[in-house]
N, C-alpha and C positions, 0 to 999 in steps of 0.2 A: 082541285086538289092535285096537286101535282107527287109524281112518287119518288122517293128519294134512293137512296143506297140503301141509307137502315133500314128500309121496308122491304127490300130483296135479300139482305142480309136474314132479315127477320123470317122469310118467305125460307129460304133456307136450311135456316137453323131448324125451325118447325117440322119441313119436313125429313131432313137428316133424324131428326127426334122421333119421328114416329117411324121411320125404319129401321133405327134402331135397336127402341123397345120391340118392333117386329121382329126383327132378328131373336134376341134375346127369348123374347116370349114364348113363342112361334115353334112346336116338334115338327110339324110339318116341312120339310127341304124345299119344297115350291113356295111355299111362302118363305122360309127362308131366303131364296134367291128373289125373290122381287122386292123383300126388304131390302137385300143390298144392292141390287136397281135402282130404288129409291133413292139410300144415300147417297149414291152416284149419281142423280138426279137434281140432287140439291148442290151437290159441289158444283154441277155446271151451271145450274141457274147464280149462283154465288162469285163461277169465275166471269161469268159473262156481264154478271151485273158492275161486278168489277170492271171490268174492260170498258163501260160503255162510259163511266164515267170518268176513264182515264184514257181517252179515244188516241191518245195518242203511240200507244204502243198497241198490238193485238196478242200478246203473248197470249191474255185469257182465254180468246175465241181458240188458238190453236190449242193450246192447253185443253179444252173442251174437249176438241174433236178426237183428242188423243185417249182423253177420258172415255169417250163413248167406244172407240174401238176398241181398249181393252172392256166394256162392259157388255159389247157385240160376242168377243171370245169367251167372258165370263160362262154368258147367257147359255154359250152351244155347249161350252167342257160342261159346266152344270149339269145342262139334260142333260146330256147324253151318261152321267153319274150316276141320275134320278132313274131314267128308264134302264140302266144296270142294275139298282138297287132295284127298282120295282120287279125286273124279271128274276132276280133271283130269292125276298123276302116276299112279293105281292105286298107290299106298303112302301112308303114315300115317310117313315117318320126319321125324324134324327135318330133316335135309340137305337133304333135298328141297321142302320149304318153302320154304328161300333160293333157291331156284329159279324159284318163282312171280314174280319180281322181274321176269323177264324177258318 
């Protein structure tokens, strides 16, 4: 069996979909943040899968790498929000976030 584009498409889309509904779902802010890890995880498996069957240019692969470094900076500005929120609420939910307004 050999695997095609549409199945890394497919592989993609999948998991873009479930860190989305993760996002969405999800009051927790660390979850939050690995859902959108996730999604970012799928656009690169998606750019790459792209690129591999289009070898002739590498934009995908560079476009990847570029993706993961902003989802490296994502990752740190995040925490470093969460463990603000944690030291001044002692919880990690979304609600209480809109809180910090005040």
């Amino acid at each position: 069996m050999e695997i095609t584009l549409g199945t890394f498409l497919a592989l993609g889309a999948i998991l873009f979909g479930i860190g989305a509904i993760g996002f969405l779902v999800r009051r927790n802010v660390l979850i939050q943040l690995m859902s959108i890890e996730l999604m970012l995880n799928a656009v690169n498996v998606v750019l790459v899968a792209v690129n591999r069957y289009h070898p002739d240019n590498h934009a995908g692969q560079i476009f990847a790498f570029f993706v993961i470094a902003v989802a490296a900076a994502e990752a740190a500005v995040g925490l470093a929000i969460v463990i603000g929120l944690f030291r001044l609420k002692k919880s990690v939910s979304a609600a209480d976030a809109n809180l910090m307004k005040h």
